[in-house]
N, C-alpha and C positions, 0 to 999 in steps of 0.2 A: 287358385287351382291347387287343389289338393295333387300332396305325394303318392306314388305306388309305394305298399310298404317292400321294405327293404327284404329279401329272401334272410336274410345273417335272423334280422327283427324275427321276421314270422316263426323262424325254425326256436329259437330262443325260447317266444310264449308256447308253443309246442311242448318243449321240453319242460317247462314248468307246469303246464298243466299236465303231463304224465308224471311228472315229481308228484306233485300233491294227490292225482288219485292214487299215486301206488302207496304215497305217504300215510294217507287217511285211510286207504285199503288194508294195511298193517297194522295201524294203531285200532281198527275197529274188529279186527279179527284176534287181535291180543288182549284186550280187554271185553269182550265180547267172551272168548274161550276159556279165562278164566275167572270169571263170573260166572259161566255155564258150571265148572266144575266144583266150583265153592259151594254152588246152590245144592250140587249134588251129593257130594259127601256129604253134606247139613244132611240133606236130604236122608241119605240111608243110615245115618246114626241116630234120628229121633229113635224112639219105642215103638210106634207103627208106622211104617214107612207105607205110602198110599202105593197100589198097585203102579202107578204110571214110575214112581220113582224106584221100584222091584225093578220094572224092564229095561233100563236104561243103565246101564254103566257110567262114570265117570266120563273116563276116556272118550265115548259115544256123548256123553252131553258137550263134554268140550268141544268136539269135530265139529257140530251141528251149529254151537255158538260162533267159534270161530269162523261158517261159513256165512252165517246171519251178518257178524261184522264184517266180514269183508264186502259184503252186499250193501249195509247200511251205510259203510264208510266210502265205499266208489260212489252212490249216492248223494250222501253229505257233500264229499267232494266236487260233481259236477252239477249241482244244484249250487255252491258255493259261487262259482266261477262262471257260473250259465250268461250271466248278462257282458261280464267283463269279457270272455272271451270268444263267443258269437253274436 
């Protein structure tokens, strides 16, 4: 006869799988945002800068990256964790 798990247990794997999405959700908006901004200032210091990279600022390409990573990294995270913890 199987145990009920333990409330202490359950609340524990709780807490670890909100570590790792918010873990994976930082690490993917940090690297994600500045890769967005690297690519951009490349981008506006060629000699002709294509129109898409005119309308876009820096700043604005970072936000957009940064919000891709934190998407792709909650993601990553509970695709990571999907069998182990459901």
């Amino acid at each position: 006869m199987q145990k009920a798990p333990s409330p202490k247990n359950h609340a524990s794997k709780d807490q670890r799988l909100v570590f790792l999405v918010v873990f994976c959700a930082i690490a993917g908006a940090i690297l994600n945002s500045s890769t967005a901004w690297a690519e951009s200032v490349k981008c506006h210091q060629t000699e002709n800068p294509s129109m898409q990279c005119v309308r876009k600022t820096p700043t604005m390409s970072a936000i957009e990256g940064g919000l891709m990573g934190i998407m792709a990294g909650t993601g990553a995270a509970l695709g990571a964790v999907c069998k182990r913890f459901f």
